[in-house]
DRENDO-1510 file (C-alpha; in Angstrom, 1 decimal, always signed):
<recs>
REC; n; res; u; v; w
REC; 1; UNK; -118.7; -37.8; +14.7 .
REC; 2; UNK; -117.3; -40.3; +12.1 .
REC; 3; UNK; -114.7; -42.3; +13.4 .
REC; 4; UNK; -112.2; -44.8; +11.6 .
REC; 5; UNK; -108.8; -45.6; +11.5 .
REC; 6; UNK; -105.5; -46.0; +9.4 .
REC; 7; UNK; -103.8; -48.9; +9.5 .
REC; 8; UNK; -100.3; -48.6; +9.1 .
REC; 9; UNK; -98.3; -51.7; +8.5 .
REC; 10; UNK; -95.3; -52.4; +10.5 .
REC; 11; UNK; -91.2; -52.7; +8.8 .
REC; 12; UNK; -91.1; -56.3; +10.6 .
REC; 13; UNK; -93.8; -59.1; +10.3 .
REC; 14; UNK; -96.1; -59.2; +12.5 .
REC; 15; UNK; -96.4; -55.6; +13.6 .
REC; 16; UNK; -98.6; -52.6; +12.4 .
REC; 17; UNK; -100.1; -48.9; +14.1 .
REC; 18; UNK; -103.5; -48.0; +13.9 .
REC; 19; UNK; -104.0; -44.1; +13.5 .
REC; 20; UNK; -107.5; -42.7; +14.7 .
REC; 21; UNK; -109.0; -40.1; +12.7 .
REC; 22; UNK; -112.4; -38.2; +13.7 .
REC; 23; UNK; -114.4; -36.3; +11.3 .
REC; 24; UNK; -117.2; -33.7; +12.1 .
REC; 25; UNK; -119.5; -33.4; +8.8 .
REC; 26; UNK; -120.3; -29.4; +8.2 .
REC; 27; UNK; -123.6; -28.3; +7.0 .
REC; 28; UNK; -122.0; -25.3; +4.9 .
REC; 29; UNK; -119.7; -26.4; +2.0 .
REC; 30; UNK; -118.4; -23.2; +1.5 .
REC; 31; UNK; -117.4; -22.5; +5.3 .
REC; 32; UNK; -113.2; -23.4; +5.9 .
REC; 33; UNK; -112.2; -26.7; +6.4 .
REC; 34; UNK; -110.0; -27.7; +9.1 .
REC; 35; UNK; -107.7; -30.1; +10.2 .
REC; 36; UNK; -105.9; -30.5; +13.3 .
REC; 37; UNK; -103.4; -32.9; +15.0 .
REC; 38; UNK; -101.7; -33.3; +18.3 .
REC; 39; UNK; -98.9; -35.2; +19.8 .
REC; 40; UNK; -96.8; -35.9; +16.7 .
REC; 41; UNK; -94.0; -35.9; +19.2 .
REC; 42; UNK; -95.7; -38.7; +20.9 .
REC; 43; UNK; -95.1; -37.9; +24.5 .
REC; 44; UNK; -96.5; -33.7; +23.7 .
REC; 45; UNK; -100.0; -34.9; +25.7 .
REC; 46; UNK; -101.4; -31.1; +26.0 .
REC; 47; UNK; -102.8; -30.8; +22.9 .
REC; 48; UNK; -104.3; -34.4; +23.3 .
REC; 49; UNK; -106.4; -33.7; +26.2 .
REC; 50; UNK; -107.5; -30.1; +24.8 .
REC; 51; UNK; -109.0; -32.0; +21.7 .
REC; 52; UNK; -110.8; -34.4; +23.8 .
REC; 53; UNK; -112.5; -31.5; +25.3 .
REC; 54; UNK; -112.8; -29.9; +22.2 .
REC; 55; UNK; -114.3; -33.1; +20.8 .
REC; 56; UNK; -116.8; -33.8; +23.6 .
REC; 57; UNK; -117.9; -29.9; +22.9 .
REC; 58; UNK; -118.3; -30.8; +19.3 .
REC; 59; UNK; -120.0; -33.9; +19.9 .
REC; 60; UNK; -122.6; -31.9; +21.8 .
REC; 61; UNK; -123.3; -29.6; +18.9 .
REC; 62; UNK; -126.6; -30.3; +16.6 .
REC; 63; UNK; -126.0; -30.4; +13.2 .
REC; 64; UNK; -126.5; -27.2; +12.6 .
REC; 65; UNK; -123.7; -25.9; +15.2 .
REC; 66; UNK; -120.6; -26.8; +12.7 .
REC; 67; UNK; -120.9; -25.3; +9.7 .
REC; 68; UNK; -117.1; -26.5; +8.1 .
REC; 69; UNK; -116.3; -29.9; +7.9 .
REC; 70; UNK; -113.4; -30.5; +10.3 .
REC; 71; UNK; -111.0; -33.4; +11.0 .
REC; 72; UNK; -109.5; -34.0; +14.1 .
REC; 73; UNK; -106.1; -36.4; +15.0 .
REC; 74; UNK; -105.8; -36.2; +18.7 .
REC; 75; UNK; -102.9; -39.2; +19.0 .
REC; 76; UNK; -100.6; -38.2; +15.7 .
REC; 77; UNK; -97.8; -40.4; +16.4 .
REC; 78; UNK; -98.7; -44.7; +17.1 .
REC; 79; UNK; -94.9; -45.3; +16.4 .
REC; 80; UNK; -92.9; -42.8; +18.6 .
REC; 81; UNK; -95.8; -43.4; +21.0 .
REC; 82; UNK; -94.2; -47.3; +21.0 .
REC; 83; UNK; -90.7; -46.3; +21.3 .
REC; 84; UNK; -89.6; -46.8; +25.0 .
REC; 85; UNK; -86.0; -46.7; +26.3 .
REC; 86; UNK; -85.0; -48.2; +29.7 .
REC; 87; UNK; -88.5; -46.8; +30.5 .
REC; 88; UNK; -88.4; -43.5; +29.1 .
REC; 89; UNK; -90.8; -42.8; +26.0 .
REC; 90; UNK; -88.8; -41.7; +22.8 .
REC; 91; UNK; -91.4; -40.0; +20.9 .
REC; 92; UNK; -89.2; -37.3; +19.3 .
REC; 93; UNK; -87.3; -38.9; +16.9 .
REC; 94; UNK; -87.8; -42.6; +15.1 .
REC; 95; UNK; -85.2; -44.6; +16.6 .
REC; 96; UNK; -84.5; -46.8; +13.1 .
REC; 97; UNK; -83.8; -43.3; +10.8 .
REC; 98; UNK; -82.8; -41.0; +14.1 .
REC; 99; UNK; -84.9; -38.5; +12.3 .
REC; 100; UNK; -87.1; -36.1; +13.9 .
REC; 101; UNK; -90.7; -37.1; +13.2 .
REC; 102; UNK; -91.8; -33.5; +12.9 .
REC; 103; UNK; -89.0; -33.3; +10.2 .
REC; 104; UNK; -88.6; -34.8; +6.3 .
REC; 105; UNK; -92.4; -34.1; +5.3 .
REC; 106; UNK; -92.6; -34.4; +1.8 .
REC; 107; UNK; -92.2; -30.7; +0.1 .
REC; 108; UNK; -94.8; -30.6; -2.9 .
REC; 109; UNK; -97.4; -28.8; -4.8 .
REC; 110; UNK; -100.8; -28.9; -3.7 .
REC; 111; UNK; -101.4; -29.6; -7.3 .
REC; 112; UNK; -99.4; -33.3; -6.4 .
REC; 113; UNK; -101.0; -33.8; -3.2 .
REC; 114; UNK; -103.0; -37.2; -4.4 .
REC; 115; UNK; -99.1; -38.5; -5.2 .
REC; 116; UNK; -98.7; -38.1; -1.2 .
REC; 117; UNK; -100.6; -41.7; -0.8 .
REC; 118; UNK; -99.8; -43.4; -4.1 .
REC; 119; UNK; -97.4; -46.3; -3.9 .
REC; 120; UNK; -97.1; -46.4; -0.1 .
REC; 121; UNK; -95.5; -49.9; +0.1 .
REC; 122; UNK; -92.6; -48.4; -1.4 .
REC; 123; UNK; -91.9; -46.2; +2.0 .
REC; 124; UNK; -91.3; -47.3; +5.2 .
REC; 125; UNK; -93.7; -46.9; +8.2 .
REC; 126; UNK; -92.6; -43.5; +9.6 .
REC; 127; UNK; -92.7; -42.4; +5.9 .
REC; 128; UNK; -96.5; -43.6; +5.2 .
REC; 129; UNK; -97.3; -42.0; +8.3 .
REC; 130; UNK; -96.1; -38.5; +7.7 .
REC; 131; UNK; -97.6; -39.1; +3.9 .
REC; 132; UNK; -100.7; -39.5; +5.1 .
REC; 133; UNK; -100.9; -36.9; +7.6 .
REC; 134; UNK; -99.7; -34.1; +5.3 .
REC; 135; UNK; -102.2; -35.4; +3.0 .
REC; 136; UNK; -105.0; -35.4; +4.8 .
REC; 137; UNK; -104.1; -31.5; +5.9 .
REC; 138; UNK; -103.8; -30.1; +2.7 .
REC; 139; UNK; -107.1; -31.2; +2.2 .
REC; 140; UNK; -108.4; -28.3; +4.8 .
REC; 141; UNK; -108.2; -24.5; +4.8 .
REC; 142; UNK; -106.8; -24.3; +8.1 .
REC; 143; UNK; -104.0; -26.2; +9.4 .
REC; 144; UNK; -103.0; -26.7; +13.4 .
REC; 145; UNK; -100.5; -28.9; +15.2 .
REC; 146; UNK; -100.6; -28.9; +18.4 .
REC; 147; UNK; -97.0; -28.9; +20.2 .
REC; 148; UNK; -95.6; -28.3; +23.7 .
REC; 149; UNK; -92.2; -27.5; +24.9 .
REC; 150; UNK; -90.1; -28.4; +28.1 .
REC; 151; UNK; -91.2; -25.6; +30.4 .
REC; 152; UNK; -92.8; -22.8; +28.6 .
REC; 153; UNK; -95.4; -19.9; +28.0 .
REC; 154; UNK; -97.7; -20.5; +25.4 .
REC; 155; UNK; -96.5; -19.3; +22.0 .
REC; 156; UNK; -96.9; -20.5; +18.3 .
REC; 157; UNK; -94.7; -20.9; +15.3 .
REC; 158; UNK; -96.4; -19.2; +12.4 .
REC; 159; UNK; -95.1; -18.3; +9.1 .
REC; 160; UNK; -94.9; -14.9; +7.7 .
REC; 161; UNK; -97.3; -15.5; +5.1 .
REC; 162; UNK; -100.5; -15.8; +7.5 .
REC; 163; UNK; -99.5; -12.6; +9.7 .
REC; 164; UNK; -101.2; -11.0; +11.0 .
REC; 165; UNK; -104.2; -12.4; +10.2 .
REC; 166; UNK; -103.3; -15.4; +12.7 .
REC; 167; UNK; -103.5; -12.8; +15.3 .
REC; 168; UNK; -107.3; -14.0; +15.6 .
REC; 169; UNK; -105.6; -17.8; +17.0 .
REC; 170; UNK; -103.0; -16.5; +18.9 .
REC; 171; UNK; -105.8; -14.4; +20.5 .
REC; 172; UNK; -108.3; -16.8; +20.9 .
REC; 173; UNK; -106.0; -18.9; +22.7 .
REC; 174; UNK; -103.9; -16.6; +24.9 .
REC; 175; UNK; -100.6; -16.8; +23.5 .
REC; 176; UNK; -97.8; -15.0; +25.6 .
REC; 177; UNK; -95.6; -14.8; +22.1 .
REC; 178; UNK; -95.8; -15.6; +18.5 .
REC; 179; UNK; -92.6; -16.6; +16.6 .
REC; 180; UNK; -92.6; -15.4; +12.7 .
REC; 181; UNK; -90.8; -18.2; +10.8 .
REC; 182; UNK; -89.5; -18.4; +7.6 .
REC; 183; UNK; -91.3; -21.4; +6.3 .
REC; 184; UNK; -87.9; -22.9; +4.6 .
REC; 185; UNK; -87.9; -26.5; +7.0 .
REC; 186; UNK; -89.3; -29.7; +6.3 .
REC; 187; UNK; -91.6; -29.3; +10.0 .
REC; 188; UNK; -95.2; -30.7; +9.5 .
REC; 189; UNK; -96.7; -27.1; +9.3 .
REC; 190; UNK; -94.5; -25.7; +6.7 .
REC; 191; UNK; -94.9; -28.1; +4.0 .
REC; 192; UNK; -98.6; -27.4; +4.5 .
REC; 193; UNK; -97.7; -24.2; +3.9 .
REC; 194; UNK; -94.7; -24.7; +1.2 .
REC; 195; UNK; -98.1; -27.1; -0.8 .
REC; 196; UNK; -100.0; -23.8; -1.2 .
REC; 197; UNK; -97.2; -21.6; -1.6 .
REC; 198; UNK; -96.5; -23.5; -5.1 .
REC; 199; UNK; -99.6; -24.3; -5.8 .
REC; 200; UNK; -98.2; -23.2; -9.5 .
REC; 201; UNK; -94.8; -25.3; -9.5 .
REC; 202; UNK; -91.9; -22.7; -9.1 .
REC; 203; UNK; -94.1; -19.7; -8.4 .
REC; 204; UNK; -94.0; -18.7; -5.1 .
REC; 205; UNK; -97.1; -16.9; -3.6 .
REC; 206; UNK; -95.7; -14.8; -0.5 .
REC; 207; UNK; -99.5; -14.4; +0.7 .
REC; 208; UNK; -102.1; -17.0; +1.4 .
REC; 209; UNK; -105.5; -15.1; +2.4 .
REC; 210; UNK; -108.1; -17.8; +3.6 .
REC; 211; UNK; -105.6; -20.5; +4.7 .
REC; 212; UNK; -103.5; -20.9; +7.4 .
REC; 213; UNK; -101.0; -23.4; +9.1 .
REC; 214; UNK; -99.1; -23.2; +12.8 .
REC; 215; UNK; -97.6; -25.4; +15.2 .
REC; 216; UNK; -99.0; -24.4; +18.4 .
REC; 217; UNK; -97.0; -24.8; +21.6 .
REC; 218; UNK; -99.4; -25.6; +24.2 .
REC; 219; UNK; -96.9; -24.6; +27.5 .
REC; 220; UNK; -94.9; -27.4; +28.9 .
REC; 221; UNK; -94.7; -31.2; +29.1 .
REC; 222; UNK; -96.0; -31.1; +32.7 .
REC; 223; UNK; -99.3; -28.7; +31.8 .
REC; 224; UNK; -101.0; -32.0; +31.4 .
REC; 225; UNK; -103.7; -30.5; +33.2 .
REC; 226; UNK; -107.8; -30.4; +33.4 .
REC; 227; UNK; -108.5; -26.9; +33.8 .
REC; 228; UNK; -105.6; -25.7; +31.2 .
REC; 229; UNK; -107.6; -28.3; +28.7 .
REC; 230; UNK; -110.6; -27.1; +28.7 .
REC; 231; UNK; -109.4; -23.0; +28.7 .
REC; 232; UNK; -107.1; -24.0; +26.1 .
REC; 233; UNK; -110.4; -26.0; +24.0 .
REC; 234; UNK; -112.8; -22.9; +25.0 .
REC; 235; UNK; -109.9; -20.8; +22.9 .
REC; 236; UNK; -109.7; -23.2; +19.9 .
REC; 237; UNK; -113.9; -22.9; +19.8 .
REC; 238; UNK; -113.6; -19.1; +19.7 .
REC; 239; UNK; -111.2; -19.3; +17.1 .
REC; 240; UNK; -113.2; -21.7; +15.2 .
REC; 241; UNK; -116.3; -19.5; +16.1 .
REC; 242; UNK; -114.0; -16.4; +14.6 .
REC; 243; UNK; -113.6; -18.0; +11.0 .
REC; 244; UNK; -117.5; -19.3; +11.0 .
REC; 245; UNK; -116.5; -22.9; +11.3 .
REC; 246; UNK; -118.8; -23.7; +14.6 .
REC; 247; UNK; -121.1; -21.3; +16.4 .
REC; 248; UNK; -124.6; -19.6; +14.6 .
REC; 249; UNK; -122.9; -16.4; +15.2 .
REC; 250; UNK; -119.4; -14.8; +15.0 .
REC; 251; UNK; -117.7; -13.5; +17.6 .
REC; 252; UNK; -115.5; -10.1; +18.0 .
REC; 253; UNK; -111.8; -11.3; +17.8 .
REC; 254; UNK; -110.1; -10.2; +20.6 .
REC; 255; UNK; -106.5; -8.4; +20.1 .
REC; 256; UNK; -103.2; -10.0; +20.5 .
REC; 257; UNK; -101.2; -7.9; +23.2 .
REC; 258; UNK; -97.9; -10.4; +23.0 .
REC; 259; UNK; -94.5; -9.7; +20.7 .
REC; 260; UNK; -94.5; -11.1; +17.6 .
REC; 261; UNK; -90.7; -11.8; +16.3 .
REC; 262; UNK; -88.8; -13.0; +13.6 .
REC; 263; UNK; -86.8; -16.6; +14.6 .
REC; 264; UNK; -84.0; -14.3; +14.1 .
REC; 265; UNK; -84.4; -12.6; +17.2 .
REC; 266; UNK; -84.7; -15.4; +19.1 .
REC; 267; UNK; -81.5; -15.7; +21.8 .
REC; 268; UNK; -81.1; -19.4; +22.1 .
REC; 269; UNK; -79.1; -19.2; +25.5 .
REC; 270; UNK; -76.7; -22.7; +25.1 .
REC; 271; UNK; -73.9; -23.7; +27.8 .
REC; 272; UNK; -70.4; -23.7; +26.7 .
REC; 273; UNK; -69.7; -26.9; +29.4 .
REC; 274; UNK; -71.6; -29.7; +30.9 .
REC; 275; UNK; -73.2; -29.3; +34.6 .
REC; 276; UNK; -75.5; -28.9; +37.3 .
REC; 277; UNK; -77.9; -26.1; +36.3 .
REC; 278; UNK; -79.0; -23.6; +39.3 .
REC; 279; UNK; -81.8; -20.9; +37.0 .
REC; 280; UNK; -81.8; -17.4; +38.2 .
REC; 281; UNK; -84.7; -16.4; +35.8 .
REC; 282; UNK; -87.8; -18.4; +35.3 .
REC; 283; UNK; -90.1; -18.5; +32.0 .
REC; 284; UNK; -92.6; -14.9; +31.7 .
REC; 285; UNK; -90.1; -13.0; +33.3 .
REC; 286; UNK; -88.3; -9.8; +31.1 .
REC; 287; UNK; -85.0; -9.6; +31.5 .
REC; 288; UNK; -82.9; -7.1; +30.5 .
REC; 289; UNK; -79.2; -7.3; +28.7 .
REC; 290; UNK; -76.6; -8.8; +31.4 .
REC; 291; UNK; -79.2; -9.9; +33.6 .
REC; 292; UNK; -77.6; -13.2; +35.1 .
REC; 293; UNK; -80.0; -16.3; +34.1 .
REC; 294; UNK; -78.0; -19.2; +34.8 .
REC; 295; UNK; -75.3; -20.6; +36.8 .
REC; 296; UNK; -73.7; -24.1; +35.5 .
REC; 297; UNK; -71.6; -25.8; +38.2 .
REC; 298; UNK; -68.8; -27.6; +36.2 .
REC; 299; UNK; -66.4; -28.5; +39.0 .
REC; 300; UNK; -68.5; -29.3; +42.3 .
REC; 301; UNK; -66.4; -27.6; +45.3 .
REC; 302; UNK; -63.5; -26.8; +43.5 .
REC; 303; UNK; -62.2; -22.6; +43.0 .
REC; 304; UNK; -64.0; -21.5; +39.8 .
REC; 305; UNK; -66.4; -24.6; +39.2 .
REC; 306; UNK; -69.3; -22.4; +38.3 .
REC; 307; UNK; -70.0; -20.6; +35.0 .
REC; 308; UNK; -72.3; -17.8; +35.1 .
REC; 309; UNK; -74.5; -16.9; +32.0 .
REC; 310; UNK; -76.3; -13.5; +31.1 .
REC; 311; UNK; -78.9; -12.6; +28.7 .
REC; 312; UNK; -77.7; -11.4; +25.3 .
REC; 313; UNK; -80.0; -8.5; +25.0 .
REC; 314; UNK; -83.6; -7.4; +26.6 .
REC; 315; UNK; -86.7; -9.8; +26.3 .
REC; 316; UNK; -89.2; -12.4; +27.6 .
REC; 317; UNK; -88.1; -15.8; +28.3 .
REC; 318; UNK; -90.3; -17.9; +27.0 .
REC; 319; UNK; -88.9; -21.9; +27.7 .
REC; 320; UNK; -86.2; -23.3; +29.9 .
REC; 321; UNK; -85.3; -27.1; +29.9 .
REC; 322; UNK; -86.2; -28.9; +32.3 .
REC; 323; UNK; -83.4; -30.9; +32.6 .
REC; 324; UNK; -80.5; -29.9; +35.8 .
REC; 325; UNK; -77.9; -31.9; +34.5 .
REC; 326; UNK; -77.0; -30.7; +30.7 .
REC; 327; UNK; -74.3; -31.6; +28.5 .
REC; 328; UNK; -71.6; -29.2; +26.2 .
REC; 329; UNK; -74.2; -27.0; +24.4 .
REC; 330; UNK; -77.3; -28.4; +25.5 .
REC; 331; UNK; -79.9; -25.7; +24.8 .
REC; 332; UNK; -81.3; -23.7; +28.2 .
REC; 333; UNK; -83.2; -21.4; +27.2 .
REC; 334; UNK; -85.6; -19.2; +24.9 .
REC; 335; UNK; -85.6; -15.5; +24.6 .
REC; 336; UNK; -87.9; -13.7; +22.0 .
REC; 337; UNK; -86.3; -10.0; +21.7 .
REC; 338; UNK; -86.9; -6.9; +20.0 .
REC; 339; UNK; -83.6; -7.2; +18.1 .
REC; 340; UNK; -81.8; -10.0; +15.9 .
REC; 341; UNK; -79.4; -12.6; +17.4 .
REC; 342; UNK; -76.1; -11.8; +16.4 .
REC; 343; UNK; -75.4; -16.2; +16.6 .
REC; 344; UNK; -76.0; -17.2; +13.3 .
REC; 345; UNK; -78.8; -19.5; +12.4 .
REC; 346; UNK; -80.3; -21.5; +9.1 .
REC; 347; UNK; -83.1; -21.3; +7.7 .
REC; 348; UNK; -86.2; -22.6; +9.1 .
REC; 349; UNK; -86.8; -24.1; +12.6 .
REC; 350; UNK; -84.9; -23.2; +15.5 .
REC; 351; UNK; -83.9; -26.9; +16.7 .
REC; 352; UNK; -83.8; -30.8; +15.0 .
</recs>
């Protein structure tokens, strides 16, 4: 294992971030390259700890065990990782630009990808660091970042133009649910993806066979857990094995049994007031249309201080907040369904 680091310099004197990279050399240089990165919402840790058991498992490998080069950035995020609020970390969103730092990556053609890290000292931290992650990705064949939500199955964001071949991932690491995206949004993955769309400038390819780029939601904040890790870094090793990146031999790919939806099915269940939340339904569970899922109580101990909420239509909850008190359309759940939302939503991700 090679490892080194990225220095990224600071928008104040005196300050900069070091990003760690780690590089396992492949013996084969025609076997798929691969890149992955956790925690570029700096306080998502599950994918963190299942890449330092997927590293210790690489580590342990002869030479001959890893036959595609692969590149590994466990801690994605040095600067949200930093950003601390009357003691709670704020690792979603840079607190200088209030922009999501899984948002804004640069949209380009692979055929531009060396302009990713030309001129740097023309952009401003968070920019050099999302320029230099994108363009170490799009130097790999396969793509993941590693995500979590609040409370949650495990699921994974995956455009339209690797399905179903990503079936073998979401296999390989026991995904409840696969969401089909669109691939219009600025998110980390999808300007992977956008790079090799147009790899010819204007012409977009709607299939990408060989490549492949996800954001993998790895449960909730909470499944910061030992056990989960090292399933969860068994899976990505089977995976890896699958696409003859690691192993001397490849294994069957298992079948993916979950639903695999468009975001447009996806009920997004928000409350219309602010409150205490009392959940009737918990993640995993099917519900069917009507079911109650949630009481908000608006009004403690006065007549009608309670708002009840009921699913939209049939399907499998897949995250809840964590959060009891929420405010005026604060999000409470996720649904994935068999049929379209009829709320109206824009292209790309489901939330900033």
């Amino acid at each position: 294992m090679d490892v080194s680091e990225i220095i990224i310099p600071g928008d104040t004197p005196g300050t900069e971030w070091r990003l760690p990279v780690l590089r396992f050399k492949g013996h084969d240089p025609k076997a798929p390259k691969t890149y992955i990165q956790a925690a570029l919402h700096a306080g998502e840790l599950p994918g963190t700890v299942l890449l330092h058991f997927l590293c210790e498992r690489l580590q342990a490998e002869d030479q001959g065990g890893i036959a595609g080069d692969i590149t590994i950035v466990p801690q994605a995020n040095p600067i949200g990782a930093a950003q601390s609020h009357f003691g709670e970390l704020q690792g979603r969103f840079d607190l200088g630009s209030r922009t999501n730092f899984n948002r804004d990556f640069p949209l380009i053609s692979i055929v531009d990808r060396a302009t990713l890290i030309e001129d740097l000292d023309d952009y401003p931290a968070t920019d050099r660091l999302k320029r230099q992650l994108l363009h170490m990705a799009l130097g790999a064949d396969l793509v993941l970042d590693l995500h979590c939500d609040d409370e949650s199955l495990q699921y994974a964001y995956i455009d339209e133009a690797f399905w179903p071949e990503a079936a073998d991932l979401a296999a390989a690491l026991d995904m409840e649910a696969v969401l089909l995206s669109d691939g219009e949004s600025s998110a980390f993955e999808e300007a992977v993806g956008f790079a090799w769309k147009y790899e010819v400038p204007g012409e977009r390819r709607p299939r990408l066979p060989g490549k492949l780029s996800v954001t993998v939601e790895l449960r909730g904040k909470r499944d910061v857990d030992p056990v989960l890790a090292k399933k969860d870094a068994d899976g990505l090793w089977h995976f890896l094995a699958i696409r003859g990146i690691v192993g001397d031999e490849k294994p069957a790919a298992t079948v993916f049994s979950g639903p695999a939806v468009p975001l447009d099915n996806v009920e997004i269940i928000r409350t219309p007031e602010g409150g205490a939340v009392l959940f009737h339904r918990d993640i995993g569970e099917r519900v069917a249309k009507g079911d109650r899922l949630v009481t908000i109580v608006t009004r403690p101990g006065q007549p009608g201080g309670s708002i009840d909420l009921t699913a939209p239509q049939d399907g499998l909850i897949l995250t809840r907040t964590s959060d009891r008190l929420v405010r005026r359309r604060g999000d409470l759940m996720k649904i994935a369904c068999d049929e379209p939302s009829k709320a109206s939503r824009k292209a790309g991700t489901l939330e900033n």
